[in-house]
DSSP file (Angstrom, degrees, kcal/mol; ACC not computed):
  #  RESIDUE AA STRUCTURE BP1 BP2  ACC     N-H-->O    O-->H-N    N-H-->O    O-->H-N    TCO  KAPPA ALPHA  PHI   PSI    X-CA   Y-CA   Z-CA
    1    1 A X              0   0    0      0, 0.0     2,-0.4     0, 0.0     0, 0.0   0.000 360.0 360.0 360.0 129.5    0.0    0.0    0.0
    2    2 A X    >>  -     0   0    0      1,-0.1     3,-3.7     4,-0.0     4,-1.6  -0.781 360.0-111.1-119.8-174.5    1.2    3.2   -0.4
    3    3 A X  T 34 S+     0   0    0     -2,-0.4     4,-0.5     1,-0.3    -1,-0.1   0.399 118.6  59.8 -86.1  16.9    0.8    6.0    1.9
    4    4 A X  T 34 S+     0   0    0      2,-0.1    -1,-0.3     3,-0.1     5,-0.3   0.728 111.9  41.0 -81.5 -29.3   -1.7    7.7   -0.8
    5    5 A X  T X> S+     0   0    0     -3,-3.7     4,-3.9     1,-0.2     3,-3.6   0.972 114.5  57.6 -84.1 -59.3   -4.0    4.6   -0.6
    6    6 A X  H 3X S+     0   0    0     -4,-1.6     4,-1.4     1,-0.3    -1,-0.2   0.765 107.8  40.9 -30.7 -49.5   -3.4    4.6    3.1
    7    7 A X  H 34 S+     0   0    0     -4,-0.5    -1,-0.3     2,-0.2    -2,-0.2   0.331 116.7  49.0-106.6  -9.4   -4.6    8.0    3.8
    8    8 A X  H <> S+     0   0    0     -3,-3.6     4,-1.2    -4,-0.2     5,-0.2   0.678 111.6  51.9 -98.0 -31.4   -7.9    7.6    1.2
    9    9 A X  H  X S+     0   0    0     -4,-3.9     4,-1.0    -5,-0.3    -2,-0.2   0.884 106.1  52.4 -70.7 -23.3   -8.6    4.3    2.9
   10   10 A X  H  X S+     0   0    0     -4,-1.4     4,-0.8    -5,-0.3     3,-0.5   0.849 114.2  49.5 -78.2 -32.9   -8.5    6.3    6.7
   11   11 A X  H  > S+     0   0    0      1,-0.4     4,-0.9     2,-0.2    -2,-0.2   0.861 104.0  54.2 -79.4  -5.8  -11.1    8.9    5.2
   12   12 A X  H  X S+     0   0    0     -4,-1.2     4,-0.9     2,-0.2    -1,-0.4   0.694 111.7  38.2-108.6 -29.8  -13.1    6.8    4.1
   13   13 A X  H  X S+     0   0    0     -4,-1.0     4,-0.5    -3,-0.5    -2,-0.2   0.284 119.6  55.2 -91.2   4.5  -13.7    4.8    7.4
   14   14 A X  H  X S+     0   0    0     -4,-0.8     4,-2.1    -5,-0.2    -2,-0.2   0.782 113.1  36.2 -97.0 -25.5  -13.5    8.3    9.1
   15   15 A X  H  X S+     0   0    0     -4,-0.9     4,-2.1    -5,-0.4     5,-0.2   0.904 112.6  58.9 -81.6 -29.2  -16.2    9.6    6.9
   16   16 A X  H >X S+     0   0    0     -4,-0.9     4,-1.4     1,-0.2     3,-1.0   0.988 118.0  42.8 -56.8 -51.6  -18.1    5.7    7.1
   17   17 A X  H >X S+     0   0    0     -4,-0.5     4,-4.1     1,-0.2     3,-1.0   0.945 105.3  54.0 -51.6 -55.8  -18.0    6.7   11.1
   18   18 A X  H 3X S+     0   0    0     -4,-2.1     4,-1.4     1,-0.3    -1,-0.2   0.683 111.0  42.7 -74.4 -11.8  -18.8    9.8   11.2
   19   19 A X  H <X S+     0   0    0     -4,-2.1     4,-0.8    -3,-1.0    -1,-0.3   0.853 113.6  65.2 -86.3 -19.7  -22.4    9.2    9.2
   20   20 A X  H XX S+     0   0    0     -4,-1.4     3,-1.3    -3,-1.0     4,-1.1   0.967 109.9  31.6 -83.2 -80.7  -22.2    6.1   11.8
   21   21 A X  H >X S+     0   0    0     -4,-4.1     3,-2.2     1,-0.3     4,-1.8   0.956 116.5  52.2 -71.3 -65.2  -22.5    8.5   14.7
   22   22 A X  H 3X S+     0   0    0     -4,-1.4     4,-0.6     1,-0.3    -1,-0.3   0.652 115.7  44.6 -57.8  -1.5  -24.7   11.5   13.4
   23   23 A X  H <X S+     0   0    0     -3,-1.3     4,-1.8    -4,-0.8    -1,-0.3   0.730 113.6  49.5-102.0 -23.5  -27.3    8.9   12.3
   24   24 A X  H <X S+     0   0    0     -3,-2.2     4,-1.8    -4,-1.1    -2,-0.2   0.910 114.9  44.5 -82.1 -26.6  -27.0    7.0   15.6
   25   25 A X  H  X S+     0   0    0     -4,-1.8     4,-2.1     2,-0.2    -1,-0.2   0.755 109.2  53.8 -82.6 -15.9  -27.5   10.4   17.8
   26   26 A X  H  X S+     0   0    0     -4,-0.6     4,-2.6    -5,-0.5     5,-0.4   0.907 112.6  47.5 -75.1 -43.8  -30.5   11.9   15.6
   27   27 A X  H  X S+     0   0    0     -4,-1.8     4,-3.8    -5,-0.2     3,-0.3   0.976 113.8  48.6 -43.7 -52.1  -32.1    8.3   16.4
   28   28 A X  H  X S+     0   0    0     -4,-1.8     4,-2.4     1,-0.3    -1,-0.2   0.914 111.3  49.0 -35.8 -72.0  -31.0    9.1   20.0
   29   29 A X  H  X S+     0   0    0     -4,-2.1     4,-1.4     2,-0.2    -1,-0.3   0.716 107.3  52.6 -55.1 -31.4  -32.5   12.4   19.8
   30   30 A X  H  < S+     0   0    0     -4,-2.6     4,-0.3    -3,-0.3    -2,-0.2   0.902 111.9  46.3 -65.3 -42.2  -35.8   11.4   18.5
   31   31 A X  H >< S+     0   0    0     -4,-3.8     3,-0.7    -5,-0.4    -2,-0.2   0.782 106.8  54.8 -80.0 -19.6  -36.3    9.1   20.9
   32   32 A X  H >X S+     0   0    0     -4,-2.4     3,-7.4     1,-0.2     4,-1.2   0.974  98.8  69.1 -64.1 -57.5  -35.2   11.3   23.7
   33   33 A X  T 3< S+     0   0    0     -4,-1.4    -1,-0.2     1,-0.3    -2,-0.2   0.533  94.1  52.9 -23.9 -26.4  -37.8   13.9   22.7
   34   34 A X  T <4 S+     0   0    0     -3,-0.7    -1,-0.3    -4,-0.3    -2,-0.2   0.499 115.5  40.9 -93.5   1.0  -40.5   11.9   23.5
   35   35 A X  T <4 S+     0   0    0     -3,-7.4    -2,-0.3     2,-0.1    -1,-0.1   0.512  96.5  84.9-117.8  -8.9  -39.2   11.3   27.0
   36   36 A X  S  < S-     0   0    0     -4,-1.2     2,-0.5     1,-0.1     9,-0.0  -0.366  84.3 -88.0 -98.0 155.4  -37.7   14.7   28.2
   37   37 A X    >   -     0   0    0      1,-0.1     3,-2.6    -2,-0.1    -1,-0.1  -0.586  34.5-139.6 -55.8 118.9  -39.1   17.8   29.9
   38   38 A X  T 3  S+     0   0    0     -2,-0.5    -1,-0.1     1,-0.3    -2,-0.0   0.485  94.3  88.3 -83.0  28.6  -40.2   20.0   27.3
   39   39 A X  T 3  S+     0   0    0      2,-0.1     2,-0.7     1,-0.0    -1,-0.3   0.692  81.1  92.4 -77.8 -12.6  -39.0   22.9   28.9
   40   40 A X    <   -     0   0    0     -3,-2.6     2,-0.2    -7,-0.0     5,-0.1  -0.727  68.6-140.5 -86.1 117.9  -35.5   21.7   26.5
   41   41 A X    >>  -     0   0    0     -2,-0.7     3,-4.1     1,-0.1     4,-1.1  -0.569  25.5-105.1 -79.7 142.3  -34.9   22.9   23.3
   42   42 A X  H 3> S+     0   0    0      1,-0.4     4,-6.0     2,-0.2     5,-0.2   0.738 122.8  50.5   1.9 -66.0  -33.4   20.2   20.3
   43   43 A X  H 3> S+     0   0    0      1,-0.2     4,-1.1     2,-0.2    -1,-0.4   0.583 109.7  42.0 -85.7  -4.0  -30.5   21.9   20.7
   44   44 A X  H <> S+     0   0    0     -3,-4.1     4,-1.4     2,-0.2    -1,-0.2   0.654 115.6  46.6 -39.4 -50.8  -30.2   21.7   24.0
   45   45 A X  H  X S+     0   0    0     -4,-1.1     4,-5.5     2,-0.2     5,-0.4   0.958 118.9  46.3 -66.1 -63.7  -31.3   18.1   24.3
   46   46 A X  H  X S+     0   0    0     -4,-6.0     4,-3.9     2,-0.2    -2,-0.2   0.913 111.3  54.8 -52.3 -49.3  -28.5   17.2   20.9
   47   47 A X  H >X S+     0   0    0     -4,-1.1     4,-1.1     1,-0.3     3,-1.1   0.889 114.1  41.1 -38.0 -90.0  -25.7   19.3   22.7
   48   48 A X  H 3X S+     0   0    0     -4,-1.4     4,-2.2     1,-0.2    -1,-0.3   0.744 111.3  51.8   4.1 -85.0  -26.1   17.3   25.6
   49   49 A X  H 3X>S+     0   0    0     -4,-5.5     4,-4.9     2,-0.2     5,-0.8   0.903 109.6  50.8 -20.0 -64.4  -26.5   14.2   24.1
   50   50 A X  H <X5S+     0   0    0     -4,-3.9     4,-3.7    -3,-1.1     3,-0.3   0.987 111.4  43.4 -58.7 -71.1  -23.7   14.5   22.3
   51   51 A X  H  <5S+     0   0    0     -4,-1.1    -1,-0.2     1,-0.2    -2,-0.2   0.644 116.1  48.2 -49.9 -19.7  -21.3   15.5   25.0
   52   52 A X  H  <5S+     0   0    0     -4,-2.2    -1,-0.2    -5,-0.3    -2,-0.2   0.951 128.7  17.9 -81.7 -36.9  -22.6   12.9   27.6
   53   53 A X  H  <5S+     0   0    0     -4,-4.9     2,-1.0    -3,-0.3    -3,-0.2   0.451  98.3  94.8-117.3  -8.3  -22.6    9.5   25.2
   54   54 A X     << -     0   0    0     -4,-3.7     2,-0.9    -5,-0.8    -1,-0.0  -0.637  65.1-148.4 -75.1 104.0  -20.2   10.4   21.9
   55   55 A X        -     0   0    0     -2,-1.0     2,-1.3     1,-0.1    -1,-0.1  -0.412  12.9-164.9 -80.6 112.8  -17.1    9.2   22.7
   56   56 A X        -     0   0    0     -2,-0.9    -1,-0.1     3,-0.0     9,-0.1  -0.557  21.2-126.8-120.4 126.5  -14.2   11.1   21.2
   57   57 A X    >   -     0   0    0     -2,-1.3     3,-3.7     2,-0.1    -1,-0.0   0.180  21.8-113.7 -73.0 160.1  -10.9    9.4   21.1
   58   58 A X  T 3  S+     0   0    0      1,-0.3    -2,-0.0     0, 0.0    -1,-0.0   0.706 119.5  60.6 -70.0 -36.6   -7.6   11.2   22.7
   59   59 A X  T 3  S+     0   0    0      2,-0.0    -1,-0.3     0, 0.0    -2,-0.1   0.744  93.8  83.0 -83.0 -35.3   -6.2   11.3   18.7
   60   60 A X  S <  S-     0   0    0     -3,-3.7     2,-0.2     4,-0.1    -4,-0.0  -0.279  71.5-143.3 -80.5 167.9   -9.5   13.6   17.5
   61   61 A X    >>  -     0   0    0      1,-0.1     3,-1.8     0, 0.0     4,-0.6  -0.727  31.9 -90.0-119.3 173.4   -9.5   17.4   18.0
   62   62 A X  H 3> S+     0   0    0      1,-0.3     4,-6.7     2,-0.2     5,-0.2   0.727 121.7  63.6 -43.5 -33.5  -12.0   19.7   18.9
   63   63 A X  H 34 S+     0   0    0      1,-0.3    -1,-0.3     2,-0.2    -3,-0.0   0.880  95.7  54.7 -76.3 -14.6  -12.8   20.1   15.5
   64   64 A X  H X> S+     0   0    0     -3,-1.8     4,-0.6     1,-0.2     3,-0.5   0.793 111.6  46.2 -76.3 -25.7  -14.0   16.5   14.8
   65   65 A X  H >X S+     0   0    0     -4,-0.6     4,-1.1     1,-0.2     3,-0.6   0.819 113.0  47.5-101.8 -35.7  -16.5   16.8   17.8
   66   66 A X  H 3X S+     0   0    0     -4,-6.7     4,-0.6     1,-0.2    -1,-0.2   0.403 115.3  55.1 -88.6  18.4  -17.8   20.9   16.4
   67   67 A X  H <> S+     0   0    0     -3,-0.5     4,-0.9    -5,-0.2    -1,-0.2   0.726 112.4  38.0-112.7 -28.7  -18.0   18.7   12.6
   68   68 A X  H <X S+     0   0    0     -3,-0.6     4,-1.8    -4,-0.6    -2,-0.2   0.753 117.4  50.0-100.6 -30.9  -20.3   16.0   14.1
   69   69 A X  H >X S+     0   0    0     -4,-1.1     3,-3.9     2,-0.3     4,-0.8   0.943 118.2  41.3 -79.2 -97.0  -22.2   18.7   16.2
   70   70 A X  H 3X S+     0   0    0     -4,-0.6     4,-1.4     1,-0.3    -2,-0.2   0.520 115.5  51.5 -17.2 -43.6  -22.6   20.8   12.9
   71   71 A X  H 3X S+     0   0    0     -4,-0.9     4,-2.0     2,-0.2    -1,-0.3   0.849 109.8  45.3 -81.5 -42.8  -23.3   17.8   10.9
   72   72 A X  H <X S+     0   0    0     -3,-3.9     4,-2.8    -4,-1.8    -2,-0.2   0.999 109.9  54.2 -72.5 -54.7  -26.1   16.4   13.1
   73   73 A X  H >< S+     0   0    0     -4,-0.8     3,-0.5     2,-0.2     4,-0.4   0.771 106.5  53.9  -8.1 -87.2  -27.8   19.6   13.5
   74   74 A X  H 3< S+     0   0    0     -4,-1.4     5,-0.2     1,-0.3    -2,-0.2   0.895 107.6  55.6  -5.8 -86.1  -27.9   20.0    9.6
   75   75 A X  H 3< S+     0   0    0     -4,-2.0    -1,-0.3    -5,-0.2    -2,-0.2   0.693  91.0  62.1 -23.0 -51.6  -29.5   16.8    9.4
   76   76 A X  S << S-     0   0    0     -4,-2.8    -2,-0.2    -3,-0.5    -3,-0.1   0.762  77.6-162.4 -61.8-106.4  -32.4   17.1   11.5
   77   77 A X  S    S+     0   0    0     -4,-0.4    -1,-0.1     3,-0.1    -2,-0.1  -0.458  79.9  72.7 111.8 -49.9  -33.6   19.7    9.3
   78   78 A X  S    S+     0   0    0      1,-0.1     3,-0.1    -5,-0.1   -36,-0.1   0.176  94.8  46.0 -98.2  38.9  -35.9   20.6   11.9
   79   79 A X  S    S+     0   0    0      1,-0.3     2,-0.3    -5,-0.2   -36,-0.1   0.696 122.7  10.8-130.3 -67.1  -33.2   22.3   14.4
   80   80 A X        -     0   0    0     -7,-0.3    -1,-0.3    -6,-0.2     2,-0.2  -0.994  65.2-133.3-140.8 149.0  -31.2   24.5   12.1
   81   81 A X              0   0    0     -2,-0.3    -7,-0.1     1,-0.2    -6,-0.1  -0.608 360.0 360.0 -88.0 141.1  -31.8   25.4    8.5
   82   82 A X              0   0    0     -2,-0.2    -1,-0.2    -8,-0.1    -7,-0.0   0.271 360.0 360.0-125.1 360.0  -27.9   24.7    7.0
């Protein structure tokens, strides 16, 4: 392998992850929504969410955790218009 192949083949399980997790915290989120106080707003609840059960591992940066944030958001559709 060389380290061009390497480096497509890490984005490509980084991107395979990352639809991984935003699809498993909008599930997450739906389902909390029916259980929560509604004194919490979406983003309140997803913020949350995110920071209590995503785990992100000592190698990611900040910016991987505000990309997933950003990304899930987006997603819902009904949270923030992207």
């Amino acid at each position: 392998c060389t380290p061009k192949e390497d480096i497509y083949k890490t984005q490509k399980i980084q991107n395979l992850n990352l639809k991984n997790a935003v699809q498993h915290i909008k599930n997450k989120v739906f389902r909390l929504r029916h259980n929560i106080d509604q004194q919490y707003s979406n983003e309140q609840i997803l913020i949350s969410f995110i920071q209590r059960f995503l785990v992100i591992t000592d190698h990611a940066s900040t910016n991987a955790y505000l990309t997933i944030l950003d990304l899930t958001m987006c997603s819902m559709g009904n949270i923030l218009q992207c």
